[in-house]
N, C-alpha and C positions, 0 to 999 in steps of 0.2 A: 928524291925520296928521303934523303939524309936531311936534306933541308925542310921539308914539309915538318917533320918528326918532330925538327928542332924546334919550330913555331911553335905548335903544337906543347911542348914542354913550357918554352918562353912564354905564352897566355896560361896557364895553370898558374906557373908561381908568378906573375903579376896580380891572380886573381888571389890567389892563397898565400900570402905576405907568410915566411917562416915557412914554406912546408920541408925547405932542407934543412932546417934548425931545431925545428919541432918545439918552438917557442914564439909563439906569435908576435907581432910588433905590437908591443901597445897592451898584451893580453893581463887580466888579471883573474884573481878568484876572488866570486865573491859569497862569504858566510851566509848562513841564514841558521836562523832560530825560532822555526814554528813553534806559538804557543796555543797547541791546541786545543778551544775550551773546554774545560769539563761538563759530564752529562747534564742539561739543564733539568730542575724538575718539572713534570708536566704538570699542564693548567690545573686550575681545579677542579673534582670530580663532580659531573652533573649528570643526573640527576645524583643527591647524595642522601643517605640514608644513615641518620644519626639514631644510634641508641642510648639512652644516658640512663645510667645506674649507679643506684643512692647506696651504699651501705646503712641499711634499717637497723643495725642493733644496737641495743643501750649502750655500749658504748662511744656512743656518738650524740650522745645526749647532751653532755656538757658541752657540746661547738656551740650548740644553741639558746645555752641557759647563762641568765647576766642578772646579778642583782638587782640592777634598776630596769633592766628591761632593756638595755639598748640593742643597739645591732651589732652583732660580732663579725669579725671578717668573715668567718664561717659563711652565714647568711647572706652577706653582702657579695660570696664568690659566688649562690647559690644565684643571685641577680645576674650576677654581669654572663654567666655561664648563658643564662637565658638571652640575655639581651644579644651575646657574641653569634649565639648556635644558632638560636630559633626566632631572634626578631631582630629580621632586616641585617642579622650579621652573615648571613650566605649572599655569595652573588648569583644562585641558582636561581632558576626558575620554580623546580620542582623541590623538595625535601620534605623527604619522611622523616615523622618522629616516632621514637620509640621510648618507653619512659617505666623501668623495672624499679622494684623496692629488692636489695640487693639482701640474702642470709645465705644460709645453706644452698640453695636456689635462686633464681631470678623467682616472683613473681610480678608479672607487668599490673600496671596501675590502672586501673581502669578508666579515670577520671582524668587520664593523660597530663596535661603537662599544668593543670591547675594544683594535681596531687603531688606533682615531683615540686612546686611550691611550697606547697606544705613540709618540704625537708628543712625548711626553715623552722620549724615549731615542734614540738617537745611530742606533739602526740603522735610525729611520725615513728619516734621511738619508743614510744614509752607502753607500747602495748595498748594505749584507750580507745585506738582510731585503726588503727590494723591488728594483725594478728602479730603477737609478739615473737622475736627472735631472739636466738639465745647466741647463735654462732655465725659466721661469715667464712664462706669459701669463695676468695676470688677469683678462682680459674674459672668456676662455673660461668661468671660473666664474658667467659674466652669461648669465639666458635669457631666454628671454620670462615677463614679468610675469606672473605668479599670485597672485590672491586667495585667502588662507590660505596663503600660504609666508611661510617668513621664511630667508633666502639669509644664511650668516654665514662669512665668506674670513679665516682666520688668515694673517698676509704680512708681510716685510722691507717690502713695498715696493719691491723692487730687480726691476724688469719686464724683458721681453725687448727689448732696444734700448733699452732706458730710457725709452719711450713712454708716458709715463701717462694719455697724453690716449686712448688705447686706450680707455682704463678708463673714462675720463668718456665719451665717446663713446656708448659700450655703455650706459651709466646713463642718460645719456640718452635715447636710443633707444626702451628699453624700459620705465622709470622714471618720471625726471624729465620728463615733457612735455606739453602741454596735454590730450591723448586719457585721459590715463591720471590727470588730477588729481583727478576725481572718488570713485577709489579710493584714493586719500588716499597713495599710495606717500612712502617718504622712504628717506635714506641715515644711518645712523648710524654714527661713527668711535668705538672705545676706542680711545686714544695711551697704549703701556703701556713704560718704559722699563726693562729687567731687563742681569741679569748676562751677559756676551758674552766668551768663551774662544774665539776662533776664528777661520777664514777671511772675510773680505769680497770679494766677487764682483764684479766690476765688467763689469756686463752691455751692453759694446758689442763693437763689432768686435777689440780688444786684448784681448777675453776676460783681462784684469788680476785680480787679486789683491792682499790686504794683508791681514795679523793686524794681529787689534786683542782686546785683553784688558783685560776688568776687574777682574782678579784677579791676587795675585801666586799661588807654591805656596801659600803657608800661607791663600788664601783669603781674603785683607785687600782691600780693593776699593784700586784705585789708577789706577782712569780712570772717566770719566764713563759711566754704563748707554746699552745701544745702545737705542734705541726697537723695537717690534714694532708691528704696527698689527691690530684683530680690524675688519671692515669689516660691516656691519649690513644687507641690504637686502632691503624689504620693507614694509607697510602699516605708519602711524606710529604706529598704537598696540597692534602687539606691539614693536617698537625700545625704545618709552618706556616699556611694561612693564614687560622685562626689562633698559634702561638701572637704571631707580628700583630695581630688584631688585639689580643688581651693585653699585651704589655706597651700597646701603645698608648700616649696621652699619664703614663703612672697610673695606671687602672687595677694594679695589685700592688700591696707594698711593697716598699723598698727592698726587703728581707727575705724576698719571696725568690723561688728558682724556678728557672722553666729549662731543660734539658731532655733535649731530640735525641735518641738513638737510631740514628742513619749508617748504613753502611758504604752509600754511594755519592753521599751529598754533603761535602766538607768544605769547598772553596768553590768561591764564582769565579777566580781567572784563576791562572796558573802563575805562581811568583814568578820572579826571574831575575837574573843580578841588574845591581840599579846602584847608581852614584859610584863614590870612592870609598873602598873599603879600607878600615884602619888595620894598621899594619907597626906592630913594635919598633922596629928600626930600619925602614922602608927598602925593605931590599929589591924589591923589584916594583918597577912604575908601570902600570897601562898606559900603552899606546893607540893608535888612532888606526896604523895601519903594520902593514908586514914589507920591507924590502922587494926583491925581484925573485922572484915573478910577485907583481905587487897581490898582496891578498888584503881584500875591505870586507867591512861587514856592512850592513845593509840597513840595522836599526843599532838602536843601543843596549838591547839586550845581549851582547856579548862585549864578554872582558877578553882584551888580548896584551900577554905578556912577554917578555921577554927573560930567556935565562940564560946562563954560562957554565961553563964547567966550575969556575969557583965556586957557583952559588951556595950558598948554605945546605945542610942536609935537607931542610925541613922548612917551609916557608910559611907560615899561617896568615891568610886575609877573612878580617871580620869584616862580617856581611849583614848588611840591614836591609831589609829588602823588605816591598808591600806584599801586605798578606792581605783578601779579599775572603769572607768565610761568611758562609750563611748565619743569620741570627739563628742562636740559641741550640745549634748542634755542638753534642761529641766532639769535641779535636783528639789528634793527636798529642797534643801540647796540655799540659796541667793550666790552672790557673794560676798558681804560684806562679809570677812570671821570674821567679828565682830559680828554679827548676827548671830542669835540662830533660829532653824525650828520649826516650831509647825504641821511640815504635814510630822512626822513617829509616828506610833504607834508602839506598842510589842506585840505579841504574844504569851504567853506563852505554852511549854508541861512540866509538872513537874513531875515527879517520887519521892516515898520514898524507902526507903531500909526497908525491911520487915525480921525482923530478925527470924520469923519463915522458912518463903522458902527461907532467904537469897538469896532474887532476888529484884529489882527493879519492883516498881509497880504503874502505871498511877494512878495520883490523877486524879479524874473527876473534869471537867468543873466548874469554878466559885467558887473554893476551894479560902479559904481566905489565901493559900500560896500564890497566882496569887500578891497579895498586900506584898507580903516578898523584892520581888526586884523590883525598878523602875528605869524607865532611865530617862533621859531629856538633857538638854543643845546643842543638836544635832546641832552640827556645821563643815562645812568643814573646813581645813586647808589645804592651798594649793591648787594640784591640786590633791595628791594622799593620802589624811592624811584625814580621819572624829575625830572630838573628841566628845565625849559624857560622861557622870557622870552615874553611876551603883551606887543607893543607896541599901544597904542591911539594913535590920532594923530585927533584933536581935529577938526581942520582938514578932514576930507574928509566927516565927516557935513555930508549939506547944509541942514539950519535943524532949531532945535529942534525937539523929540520923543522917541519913547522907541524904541529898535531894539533885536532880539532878533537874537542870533547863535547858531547850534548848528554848532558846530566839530568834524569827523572827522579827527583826526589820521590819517594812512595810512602803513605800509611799503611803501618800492619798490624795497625788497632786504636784505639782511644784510650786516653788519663783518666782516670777516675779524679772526681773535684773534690775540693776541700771540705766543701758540706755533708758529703755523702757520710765520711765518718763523722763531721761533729756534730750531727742530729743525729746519729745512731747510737742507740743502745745495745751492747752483748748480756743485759740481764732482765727477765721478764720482769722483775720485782723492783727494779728501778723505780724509786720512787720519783723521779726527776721529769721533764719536758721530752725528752728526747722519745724516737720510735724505736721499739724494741725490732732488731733483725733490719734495720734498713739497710745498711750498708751490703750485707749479703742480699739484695733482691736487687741493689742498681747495681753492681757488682756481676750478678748473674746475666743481665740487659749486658753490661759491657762485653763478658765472655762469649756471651750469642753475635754480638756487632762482628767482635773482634775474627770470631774463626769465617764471618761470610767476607770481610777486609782480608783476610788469607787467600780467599782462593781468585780473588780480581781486586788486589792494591790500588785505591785510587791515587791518581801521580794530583799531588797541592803544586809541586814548581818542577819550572823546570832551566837549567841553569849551563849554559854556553860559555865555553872557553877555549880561545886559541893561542896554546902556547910556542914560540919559536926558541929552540935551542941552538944558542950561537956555538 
């Protein structure tokens, strides 16, 4: 019986190499760093149902007025708008048009999308061809959210009272807000600056006035182009369809902006560390792999270091790493690519190596490893390049070992761009190019983005590291 037992024992650990060691022969660990992709946006809406609305008031007269008669960008965005929307630029089958002369109210045009042509010509303003308007309120052109529209508001910009916060208000409401994230709603801006022969409107209680011309007779440009704005609204991926459609081939000027506000659609992959990162006076070198019990990683998306008790307090690696980001959305990141972000945060999950069950094992929440690695300097380069600084500090891991970090960089809002102030005016009386109140109306579009990025942060990278403290 003594003997049977022992058999018995003897076929176990022949089969189970290590089981009185608790270290397998041969055994290693090995890393991984899923990068899981971000939400894709869904196809394009079919059937879809466009409504596009002119801003009618004299103000809007000089987009179209040229001493010789030529075409202004004005006119010519008035084209391509058609040519993009409503001829042969849907891949639908089906599409409705819908086609308003935009004041106080919508009213729709009867003559459909021959009359929203005519916003190209002087009588759709000037009172001899419709009935004249004296003021514009652009919430009016805001309704309740539809799945399958796509809402598109041609406008100076110059609102009734000069309230633009109307506008965001209304985008809000019905848009931008938690109830309605699900359907993926966003706002998209073309910023299109053209030729301007005409009256400026000055919409408060002074009902004011002032010419401003960019043109002499003979048609020579001799002031700076006044801006027009085409306002986008509706689910993000007819906006970014037909954004990628206008701006492709140089189909609006050089000078022109086009800018998504998306709350869920900032990156098509997830960064992640990549190459050698620079380092002041190289104090610690990546390696390939980790001692015994051997630990490998599995791709190259993770960095694994080595440290000591001498190490330095404070260890800084810059990092250049690919950045993948939808055209023409909101980042996190300014454009300045001299400018540093202060809206990504990190996430950490950390694991230690447990040299008893020689496995990897979840540190819990609010473990003062979370304070071992920090990031910052969050800067774009480029169009495809993020850079950031990975401080490792020495001192807080507490005795050697080997610890796994898997890092979620997170946005918890968007930059405002360079244009937004310098085409904005803060005085209605401005005699200059620039729009009075813009910068508060994309401003307000940012503040709505920003608080639905609050309550579900989208993770742009995500950033793997295995440090061994000798």
């Amino acid at each position: 019986m003594i003997r049977s037992k022992w058999l018995v024992f003897a076929l176990l650990t022949s089969l189970i190499p290590g089981l009185i060691t608790g270290c397998p022969q041969g055994s290693k660990v090995l890393l991984t760093c899923e990068l899981t992709p971000p939400p894709n946006p869904a196809s394009e809406s079919a059937p879809l149902t466009i409504a596009m609305y002119v801003d009618g008031t004299p103000s809007m007269q000089g987009y179209v007025t040229h001493p010789t008669n030529d075409k202004t960008r004005y006119a010519e965005t008035i084209d391509l708008l058609e040519r993009t929307l409503f001829i042969g630029g849907t891949p639908r089958s089906i599409s409705q048009e819908e086609y308003y002369r935009l004041g106080e109210t919508p009213e729709k045009i009867a003559s459909g999308r021959q009359g929203y042509l005519e916003s190209k010509q002087r009588k759709f303003y000037d009172g001899s061809a419709y009935p004249p308007l004296e003021t514009v309120k652009i919430e009016n052109a805001i309704s309740d959210a539809q799945e399958n529209k796509l809402t598109v508001i041609i406008t100076d910009l110059y609102q009734a009272r000069e309230d633009v916060s109307n506008i965001n208000r209304k985008l809000e409401e019905y848009y931008l807000n938690l109830n309605n994230q699900k359907a993926d709603y966003a706002v998209g801006i073309l910023a299109i600056k053209s030729e301007f022969n005409g009256k400026v409107y000055v919409e408060d209680e002074t009902r004011g006035e002032f010419l401003y011309a960019t043109n002499d007779q003979q048609g020579k440009p001799i002031a700076e182009f006044r801006p027009f704005y085409v306002i986008f609204i509706g689910q993000y991926n007819d906006i970014s369809y037909y954004f990628d459609k206008i701006s492709k081939d140089n189909k609006i000027p050089a000078d022109s902006h086009l800018t998504i506000f998306s709350a869920n659609h900032l990156v098509k992959e997830l960064s992640y560390v990549d190459g050698e990162p620079k380092q002041e006076n190289n104090e610690i070198k990546k390696i390939a792999a980790i001692g015994s019990p051997r630990i490998e990683i599995n791709q190259q998306k993770i960095h694994l270091y080595q440290i000591n008790q001498t190490s330095k307090p404070e260890i800084d690696l810059n990092y250049k790493v690919p950045l993948a980001t939808y055209n023409n959305t909101s980042l996190p990141f300014t454009d300045d690519v001299s400018q540093t972000s202060n809206n990504i945060e990190t996430d950490a999950k950390i694991q230690v190596f447990d040299q008893l069950s020689k496995t990897l094992k979840d540190e819990p929440k609010n473990s003062q490893l979370e304070k071992a690695l920090e990031f910052g300097r969050w800067q774009r380069n480029g169009q495809n390049n993020l850079n950031f600084i990975t401080t490792i500090k020495p001192s807080i891991f507490p005795k050697p070992g080997f610890y796994y970090f898997i890092v979620d960089a997170k946005a918890k809002g968007i930059e405002p761009e360079k244009w937004w102030s310098e085409w904005s005016s803060t005085k209605n009386i401005s005699r200059d190019w620039k729009t009075f109140n813009l910068e508060p109306f994309l401003l307000g579009l940012k503040a709505s983005t920003d608080r639905l990025m609050q309550e579900n942060k989208p993770v742009i990278g995500r950033f793997c590291y295995g440090i061994e403290k000798k």
